[in-house]
VEXKEMI-918598 format. One record per residue (C-alpha): x, y, z negated; residue in three letters. Coordinates in steps of 0.5 Angstrom, whole numbers, plus 500, padded with zeros to 3 digits. Each point is the difference from the previous one (the first is absolute). Layout:
XYZALA
...
END
This chain:
074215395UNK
505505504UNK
507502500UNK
500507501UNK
505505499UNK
499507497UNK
505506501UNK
500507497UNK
505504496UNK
496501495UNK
500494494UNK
493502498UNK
497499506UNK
503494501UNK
499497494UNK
492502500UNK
501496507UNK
504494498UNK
495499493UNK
493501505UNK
502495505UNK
503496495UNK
493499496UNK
498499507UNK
504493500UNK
505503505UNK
507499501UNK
503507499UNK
507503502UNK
502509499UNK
505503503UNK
503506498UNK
504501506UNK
497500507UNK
507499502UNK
500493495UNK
492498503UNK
502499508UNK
506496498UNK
495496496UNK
494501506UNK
504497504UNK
505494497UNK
492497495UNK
493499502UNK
495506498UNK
493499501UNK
498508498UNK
505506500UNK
497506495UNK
505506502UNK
500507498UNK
502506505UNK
504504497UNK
506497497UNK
507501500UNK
506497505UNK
493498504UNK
493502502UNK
494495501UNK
500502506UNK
507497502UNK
499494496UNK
495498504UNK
504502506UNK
505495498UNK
497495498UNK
495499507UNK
507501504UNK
502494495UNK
494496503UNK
497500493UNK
492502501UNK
499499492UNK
494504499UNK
502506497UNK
496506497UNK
502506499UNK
500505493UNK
501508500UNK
498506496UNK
501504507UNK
495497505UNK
499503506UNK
497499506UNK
506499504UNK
504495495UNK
494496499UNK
500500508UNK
507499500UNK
501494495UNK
494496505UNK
503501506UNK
506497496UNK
496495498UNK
497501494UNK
495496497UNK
496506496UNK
502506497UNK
497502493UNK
501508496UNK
503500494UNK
497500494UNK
495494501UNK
496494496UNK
504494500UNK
494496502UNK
501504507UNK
507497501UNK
498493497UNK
495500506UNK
504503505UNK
504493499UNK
496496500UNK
497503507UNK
507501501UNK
501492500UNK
494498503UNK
502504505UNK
507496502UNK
497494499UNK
495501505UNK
506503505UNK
505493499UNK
493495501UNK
499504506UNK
507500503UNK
500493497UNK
494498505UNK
503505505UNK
506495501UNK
496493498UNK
495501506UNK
506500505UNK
502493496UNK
494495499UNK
495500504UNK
492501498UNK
500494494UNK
497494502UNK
495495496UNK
503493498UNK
496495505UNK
499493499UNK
495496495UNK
505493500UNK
503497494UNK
507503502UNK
497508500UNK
496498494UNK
508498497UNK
503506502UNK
495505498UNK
500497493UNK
508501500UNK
499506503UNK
495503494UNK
504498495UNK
507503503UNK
496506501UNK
499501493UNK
508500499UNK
505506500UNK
505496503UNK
504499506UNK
498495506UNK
502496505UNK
496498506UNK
502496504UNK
497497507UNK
500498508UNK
500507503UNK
492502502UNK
497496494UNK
498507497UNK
506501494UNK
498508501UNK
494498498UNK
500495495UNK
505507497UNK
494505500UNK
496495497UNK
505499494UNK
500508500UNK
492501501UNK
499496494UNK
506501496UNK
500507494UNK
504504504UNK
493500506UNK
499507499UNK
508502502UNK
503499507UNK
502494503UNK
506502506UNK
503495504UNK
507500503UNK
502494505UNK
507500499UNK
502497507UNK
498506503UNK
504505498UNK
508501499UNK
505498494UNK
500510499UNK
493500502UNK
497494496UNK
504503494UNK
497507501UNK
493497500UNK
501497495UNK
503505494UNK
499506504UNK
505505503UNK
503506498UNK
501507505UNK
506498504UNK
502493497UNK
500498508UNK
500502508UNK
493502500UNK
498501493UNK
497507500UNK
496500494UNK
499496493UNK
496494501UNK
497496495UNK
501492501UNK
494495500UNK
503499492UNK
498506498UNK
492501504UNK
499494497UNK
502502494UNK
493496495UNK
499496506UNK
502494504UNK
505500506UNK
501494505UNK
506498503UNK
499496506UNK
505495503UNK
504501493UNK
505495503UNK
502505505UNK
503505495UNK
507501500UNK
505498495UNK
501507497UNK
493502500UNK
499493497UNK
504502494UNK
497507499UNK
494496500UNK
501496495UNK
502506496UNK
493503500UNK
497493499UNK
505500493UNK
499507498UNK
495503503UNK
505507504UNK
503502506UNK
504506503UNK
498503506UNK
505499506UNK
504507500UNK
499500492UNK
503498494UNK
494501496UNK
496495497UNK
493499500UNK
495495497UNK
493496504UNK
496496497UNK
498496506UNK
497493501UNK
504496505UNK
497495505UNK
505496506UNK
498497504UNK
505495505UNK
499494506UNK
506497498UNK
503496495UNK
503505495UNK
503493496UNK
504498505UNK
502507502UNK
503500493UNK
503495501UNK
503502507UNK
502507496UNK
496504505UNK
495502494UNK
503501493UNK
497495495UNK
498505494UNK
496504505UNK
497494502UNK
498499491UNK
498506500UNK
495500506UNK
498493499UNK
497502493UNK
492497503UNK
500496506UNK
495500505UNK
500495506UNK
496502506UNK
497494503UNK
500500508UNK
494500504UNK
501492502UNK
499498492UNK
493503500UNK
497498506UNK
493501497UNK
501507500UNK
500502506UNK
494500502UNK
499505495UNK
506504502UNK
498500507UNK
492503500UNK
504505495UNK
505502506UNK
494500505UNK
496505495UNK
506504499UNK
502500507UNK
493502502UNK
499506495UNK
507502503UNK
499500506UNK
493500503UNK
500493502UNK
493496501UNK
498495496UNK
503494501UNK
499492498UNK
505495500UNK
499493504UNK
501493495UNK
505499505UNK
504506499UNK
500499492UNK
502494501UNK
506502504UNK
501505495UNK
499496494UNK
506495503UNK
505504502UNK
506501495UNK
500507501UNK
509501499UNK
497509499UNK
496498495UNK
494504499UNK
503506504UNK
500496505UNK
493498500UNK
497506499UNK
504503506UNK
497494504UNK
493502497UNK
501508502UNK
501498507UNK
495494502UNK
494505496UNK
503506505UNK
501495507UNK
494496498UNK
494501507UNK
495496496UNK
496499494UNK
505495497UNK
507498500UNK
502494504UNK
506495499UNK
502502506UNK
501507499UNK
504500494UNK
503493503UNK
507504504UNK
501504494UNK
502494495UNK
503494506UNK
507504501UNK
501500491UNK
499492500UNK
507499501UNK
501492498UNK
504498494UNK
503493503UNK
507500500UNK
502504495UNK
507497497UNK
505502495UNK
494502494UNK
503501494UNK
499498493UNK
498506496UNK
500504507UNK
494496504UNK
496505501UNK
505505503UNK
504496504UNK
492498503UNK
500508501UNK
507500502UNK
499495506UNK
493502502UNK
502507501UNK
507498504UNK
495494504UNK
495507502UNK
506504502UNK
503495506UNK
493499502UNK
499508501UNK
507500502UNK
503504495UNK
494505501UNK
499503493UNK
493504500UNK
497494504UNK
504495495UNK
496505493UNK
494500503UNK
499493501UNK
503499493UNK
495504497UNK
505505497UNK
503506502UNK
506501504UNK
503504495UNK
500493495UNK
502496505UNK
506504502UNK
502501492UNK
500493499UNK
504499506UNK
506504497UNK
499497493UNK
501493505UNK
506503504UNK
504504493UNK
498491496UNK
503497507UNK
506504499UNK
501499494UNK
499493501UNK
505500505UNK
505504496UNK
500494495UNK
500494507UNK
493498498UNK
494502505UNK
494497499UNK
496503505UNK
502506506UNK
494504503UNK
499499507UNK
505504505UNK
499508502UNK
495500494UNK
END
C-alpha cells in the first residue's frame, strides 16, 4: 500500500485517479492547486506524485522543479494532453519519473505506480547499502560450538523473532556488532537495511545530522539536503554502537523516536516518521551511568527492552581452538598466505591465556603468526612475545569496592600499566588489548569522578601524575 498524491485542475480526472488507486488498496490524496500540493510534498511523506502539466498558478514542470530544490525525490509521473518531445525532455531532466499522453487506460498509470515505487525502493536499499558498506565490516559467522555459544545462539534466535529494541552489552572486542548483525540476519526486517552509527566518533551537530538528516544550510558546511540514518533505514535495523557515548541532548531526541517514532531533520521543523529497529550496544555499565546522571534512566528502559550479554573470550575457553583455524583459514584466504598448523605448544598458550582484547585480539595475533610463520606449523615460541607484555599481575590490587569490584580491577590494572610504560598511552593500550582511544575516555571519565569527588572532600582514588 502507497501514499500518493494526485494533482490536476480538473475534478474528474482526479476522482477517476483517487477511485482507481483506491480499489488498488492505496492511500490517495488530490490537489486541486498545484500551489496547495508542494506545500503538502514537502511538510508529508508521498510515496508517488501524479501531476498533470498544464495548470493554473503552476505548471508540472515547476512542480517538479520545486519539489527537487526542497530535496524531495518522491517519484513523480507527469499528466498532459500537449506532449512534445521537448517537455517530455525537460520534465526528465528535472527529474520526472515518466510522462504519460492524456487520454490514457487507468491501468497504464496503476503500473507506472507500481514500477514507479519498485523503483525507489531499489534506490533507498541502494543508498542504504551504499553507506552500511562504509559502517560494518563484511558479516562474519558466530564460532564456537561450546555450551556458552549454544546459549547465546539460543537467546539470539528468539531475540531475532522480535520487533523490539535491544541492548548489548559487553568487554570491547567480544564481537557485539556481530552478535547485532546475527539479530538483524534472522529478524523479519532481514531483506531491509541494517546501518551502524558509532556514536563516539563523531560530534554532538554531526551525530545529529547522521542521525535525522540535515536540511540545505542548516549549518557551516551543509551544502545539500541530506537524509540521516533514520530515514535510509527506514523498514530496517539501525545500530547504535557505544550508545553510552551519546550526549544528553541527542539522548533525549532519541528517546523521542523510541516513544513515537518521529524526528526533524537538523534545519527543519517539519516531522517525519521511521519505522526503524533499534539495536545498542555499550561496554559500559549504563545502570550505573544512570545513577552518576551521565545516562537518562528512561532512555536506558527504553533501550534495555531484550538484553543481551556478550560473553569474554575468557568464559569459552573451549572455543578458541575453533576460532583460531577460522581466523587462519580467514587470513589465508585474504591474504595468500601458506598453510599453516598450530603446534600443541602454542594452543596451549593460547587456550591459557586471559585474552583482556577478547576475540579481537585473538584474531589479531592469529592474522600475524599465520603471516610471520617460516615454517609448516606455528610454535610457541612465535606467538609467545605477542601474549607476555598483556600478562600484567593482579597481586596487590587494594581499595575494591563492593558493587564496583570489577571496575576498581580495571581501574587499577590500567593505572599500574600506565607507570610501567611511563605515562606512554599507545605502549599502555597495546599492552591492555584496547584502543588508545578507549584508554584515553575512561582516563577523562576518572579525571571528571575525581574532581568530582574532590569537590565533595572524598577521593578514593588519583590517577597517576602527567597522565
Amino acid at each position: 500500500m502507497a501514499h500518493i498524491a494526485v494533482v490536476d485542475d480538473k475534478e474528474i480526472l482526479r476522482d477517476s485517479l483517487e477511485a482507481a488507486l483506491s480499489r488498488e488498496d492505496h492511500t490517495v490524496v488530490t490537489f486541486a492547486d498545484p500551489v496547495d500540493a508542494l506545500e503538502q510534498i514537502k511538510q508529508q511523506r508521498f510515496d508517488v506524485v501524479v501531476s498533470d502539466l498544464k495548470m493554473p498558478r503552476m505548471d508540472g514542470l515547476t512542480l517538479i522543479r520545486e519539489t527537487r530544490s526542497a530535496g524531495c525525490d518522491t517519484p513523480i509521473i507527469m499528466m498532459t494532453a500537449y506532449a512534445t518531445v521537448s517537455t517530455a525532455v525537460e520534465a526528465m531532466k528535472l527529474g520526472a519519473f515518466d510522462y504519460i499522453q492524456k487520454p490514457f487506460e487507468i491501468e497504464t498509470v496503476t503500473v507506472l505506480i507500481e514500477r514507479a515505487l519498485e523503483h525507489a525502493r531499489l534506490r533507498r536499499e541502494n543508498e542504504a547499502l551504499r553507506t552500511s558498506v562504509k559502517d560494518l565490516r563484511a558479516q562474519r559467522k558466530l564460532v564456537g560450538a561450546g555450551a556458552v555459544m549454544a546459549g547465546l545462539r539460543e537467546q539470539l534466535d528468539r531475540v531475532a523473532a522480535s520487533h523490539a529494541t535491544v541492548l548489548i552489552t559487553g568487554e570491547s572486542g567480544t564481537g557485539k556488532e556481530l552478535v547485532a548483525s546475527y539479530v538483524h540476519e534472522y529478524s523479519p526486517r532481514a531483506d531491509r537495511p541494517m546501518l551502524c552509527l558509532n556514536c563516539a566518533a563523531l560530534s554532538a551537530t554531526l551525530l545529529e545530522s547522521e542521525l535525522f538528516g540535515h536540511e540545505r544550510g542548516a549549518f557551516t558546511g551543509a551544502d545539500r539536503t541530506r537524509k540521516g540514518r533514520f530515514e535510509l533505514a527506514d523498514g530496517g535495523t539501525l545500530l547504535l554502537d557505544e550508545i553510552s557515548e551519546l550526549a544528553p541532548p541527542l539522548q533525549a531526541k532519541l528517546l523521542r523516536v523510541l516513544q513515537e517514532g518521529e524526528f526533524e531533520r537538523v534545519g527543519s521543523s517539519t516531522t517525519r516518521r521511521a519505522d526503524v529497529r533499534i539495536i545498542a550496544t555499550t561496554n559500559r555499565n549504563l545502570e550505573l551511568w544512570v545513577s552518576r546522571k551521565r545516562f537518562r534512566e528512561d532512555l536506558y528502559y527504553r533501550l534495555n527492552v531484550l538484553p543481551i550479554a556478550v560473553p569474554p573470550l575468557r568464559e569459552r575457553v573451549e572455543d578458541i581452538p575453533e576460532l583460531v583455524e577460522y581466523f587462519m583459514k580467514s587470513a589465508r584466504t585474504a591474504d595468500g598466505a601458506a598453510d599453516v598448523r598450530v603446534s600443541r605448544e602454542a594452543m596451549r598458550l593460547l587456550t591459557g591465556y586471559a585474552w583482556p582484547g577478547n576475540v579481537r585480539e585473538l584474531e589479531n595475533v592469529c592474522c600475524r603468526a599465520t603471516t610471520l610463520c617460516r615454517t609448516e606449523k606455528i610454535e610457541a615460541e612465535l606467538i609467545e612475545p605477542w601474549l607476555r607484555p598483556r600478562a600484567v599481575k593482579l597481586e596487590g590490587l587494594t581499595s575494591l569496592r563492593d558493587g564496583r569490584m570489577l571496575e576498581d580491577m580495571e581501574r587499577q590494572l590500567i593505572e599500574r600499566t600506565l607507570q610501567r610504560f611511563e605515562g606512554h598511552r599507545a605502549k599502555t593500550a597495546k599492552a591492555l588489548g584496547m584502543g588508545v582511544r578507549t584508554l584515553g575516555m575512561k582516563l577523562k571519565q576518572w579525571r571528571e569522578e575525581a574532581a568530582a569527588a574532590s569537590r565533595s572532600e572524598s577521593l578514593p582514588m588519583a590517577l597517576p601524575a602527567g597522565v
